[in-house]
C-alpha positions in Angstrom: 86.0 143.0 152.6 89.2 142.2 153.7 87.8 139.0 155.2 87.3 138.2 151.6 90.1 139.0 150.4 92.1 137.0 153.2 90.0 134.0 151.9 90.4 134.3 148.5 94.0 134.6 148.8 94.3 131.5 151.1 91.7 129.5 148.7 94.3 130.4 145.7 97.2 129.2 147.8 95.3 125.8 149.5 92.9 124.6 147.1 89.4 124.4 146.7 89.5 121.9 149.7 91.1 124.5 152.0 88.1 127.5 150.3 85.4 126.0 152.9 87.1 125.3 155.6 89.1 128.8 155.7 85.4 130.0 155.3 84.7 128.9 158.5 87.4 130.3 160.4 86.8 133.7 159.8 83.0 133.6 160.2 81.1 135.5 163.0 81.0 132.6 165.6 84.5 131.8 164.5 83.7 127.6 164.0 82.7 125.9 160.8 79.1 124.8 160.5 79.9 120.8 159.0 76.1 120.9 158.8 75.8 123.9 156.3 79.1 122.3 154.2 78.6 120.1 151.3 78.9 116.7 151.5 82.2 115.9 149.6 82.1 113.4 146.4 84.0 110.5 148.8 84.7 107.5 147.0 86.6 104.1 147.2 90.4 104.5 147.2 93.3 101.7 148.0 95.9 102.9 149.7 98.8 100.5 152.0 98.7 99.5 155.2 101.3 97.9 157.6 99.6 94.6 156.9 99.1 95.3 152.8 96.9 97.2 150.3 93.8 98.4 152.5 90.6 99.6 150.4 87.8 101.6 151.6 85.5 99.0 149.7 86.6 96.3 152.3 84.4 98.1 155.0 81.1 98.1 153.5 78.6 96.9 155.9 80.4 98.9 158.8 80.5 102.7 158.9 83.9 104.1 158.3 85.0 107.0 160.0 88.0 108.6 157.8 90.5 110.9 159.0 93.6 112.5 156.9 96.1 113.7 158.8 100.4 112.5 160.2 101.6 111.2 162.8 104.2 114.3 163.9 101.1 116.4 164.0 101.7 118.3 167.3 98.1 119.3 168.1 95.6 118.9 166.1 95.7 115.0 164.8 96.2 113.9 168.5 92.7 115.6 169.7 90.7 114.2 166.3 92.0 111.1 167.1 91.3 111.5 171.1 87.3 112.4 170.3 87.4 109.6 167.8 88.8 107.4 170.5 86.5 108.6 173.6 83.4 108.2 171.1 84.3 104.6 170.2 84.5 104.0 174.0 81.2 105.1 174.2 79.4 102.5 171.7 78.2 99.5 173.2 79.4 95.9 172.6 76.4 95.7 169.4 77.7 98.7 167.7 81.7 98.7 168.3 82.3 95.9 165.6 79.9 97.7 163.1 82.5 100.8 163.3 85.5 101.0 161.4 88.2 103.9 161.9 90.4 104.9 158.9 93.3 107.4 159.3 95.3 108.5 156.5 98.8 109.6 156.7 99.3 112.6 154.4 103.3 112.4 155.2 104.2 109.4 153.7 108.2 111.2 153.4 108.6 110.6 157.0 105.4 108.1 158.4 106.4 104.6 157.9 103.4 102.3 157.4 104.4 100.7 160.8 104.8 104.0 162.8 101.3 104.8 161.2 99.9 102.0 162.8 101.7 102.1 166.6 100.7 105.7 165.9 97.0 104.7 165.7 96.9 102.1 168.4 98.1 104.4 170.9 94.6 105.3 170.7 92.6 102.3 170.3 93.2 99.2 168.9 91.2 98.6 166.1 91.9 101.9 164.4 94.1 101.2 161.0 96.2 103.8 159.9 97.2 103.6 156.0 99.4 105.7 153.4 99.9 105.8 150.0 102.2 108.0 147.1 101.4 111.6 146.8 99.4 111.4 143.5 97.2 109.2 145.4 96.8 111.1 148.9 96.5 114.4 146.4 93.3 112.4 144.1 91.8 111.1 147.6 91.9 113.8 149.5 90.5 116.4 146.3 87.6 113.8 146.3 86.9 114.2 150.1 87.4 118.4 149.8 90.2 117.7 152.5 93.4 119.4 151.8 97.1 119.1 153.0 100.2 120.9 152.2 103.9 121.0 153.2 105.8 124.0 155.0 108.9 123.9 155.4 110.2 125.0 158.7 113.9 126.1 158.9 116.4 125.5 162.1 113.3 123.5 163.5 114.1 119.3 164.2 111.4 118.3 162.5 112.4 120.2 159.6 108.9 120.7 158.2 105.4 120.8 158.9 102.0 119.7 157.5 99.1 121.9 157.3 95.8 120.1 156.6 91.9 119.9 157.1 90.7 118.3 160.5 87.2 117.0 159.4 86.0 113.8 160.5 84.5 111.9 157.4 81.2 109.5 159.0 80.9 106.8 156.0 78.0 104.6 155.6 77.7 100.7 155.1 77.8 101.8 151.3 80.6 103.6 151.2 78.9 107.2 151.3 80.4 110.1 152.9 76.8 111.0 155.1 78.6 113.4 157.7 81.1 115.5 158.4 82.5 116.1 162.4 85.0 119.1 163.4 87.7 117.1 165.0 87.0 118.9 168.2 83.7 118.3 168.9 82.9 116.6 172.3 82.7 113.2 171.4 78.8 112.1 172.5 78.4 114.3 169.0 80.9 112.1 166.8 79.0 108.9 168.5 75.5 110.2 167.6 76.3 110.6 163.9 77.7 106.9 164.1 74.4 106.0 165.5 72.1 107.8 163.1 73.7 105.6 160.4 74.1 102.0 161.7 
């Protein structure tokens, strides 16, 4: 009961993005399932990148693999993009060029569109890392069940932090949202649900 009530009250206060994934972190085995979750509504979105307006539409005929997150994340960003990383070093010279990774700053108040990108090149270099308004990021990310929101953090340096989702979105050569990774998975699992879709 009061697990439910826990999750209602968190649901109310993070959206119907945040109602599955708080779900999972306060089931038995303490993990979410991404098999067992619905597949989010996705969709094409343009949004800008260091280099101008970058659409999701541009990648058709590569899978996508969509992250939202910010680049002063202290924990969690850095390991979803470290498995996305280690599982694009572990596609072949074929496959590499048929994968595209997409990560979405959800702090556009402090992420420059050129600190996104040095931001995502740290980790590999074809990665593109892209921002846009809040309406936007709030109409994407709703679409994708994802979910972000801003607490404020007082005496601290960085002044504020950002909670969010950690799912890794697998897209398909037409633009469909097919899977859905926890951002710490070991990686041979983020490269086999590329694979089942090139």
């Amino acid at each position: 009961m009061l697990k439910q009530i826990i999750g209602v009250v968190l649901a109310m206060v993070l959206g119907a993005g945040g109602a599955w994934f708080v779900a999972g972190l306060f089931s038995p085995n303490e993990s979410v399932n991404e098999a067992t979750l619905p597949l989010p509504q996705g969709g094409d979105f343009t949004l800008q990148g260091v280099n101008g307006a970058v659409s999701l539409s541009e990648f058709r005929g590569k899978i996508v693999v969509l992250y939202f997150g910010y680049a002063a994340c202290p924990d969690i960003c850095p390991t979803s993009m470290a498995t996305l990383k280690a599982a694009l070093g572990q596609l072949n010279a074929t496959e590499l060029p048929q994968v595209q990774g997409l990560f979405v700053s959800v702090d556009p108040e402090r992420d420059t569109l050129e600190y996104i990108q040095r931001y995502v090149g740290y980790f590999h270099p074809s990665l593109i890392g892209v921002s846009g308004e809040q309406t936007q990021l709030q109409e994407i990310t709703r679409r994708y069940n994802a979910f972000y929101r801003k607490v404020d953090v007082p005496g601290s340096a960085m002044a504020y932090t950002i909670d969010h989702s950690a799912m890794l979105y697998v897209i398909d050569k037409q633009g469909q949202v097919r899977e859905q990774v926890q951002h710490a998975v070991p990686p041979a699992e983020l490269v086999a649900a590329i694979r089942r879709w090139l």
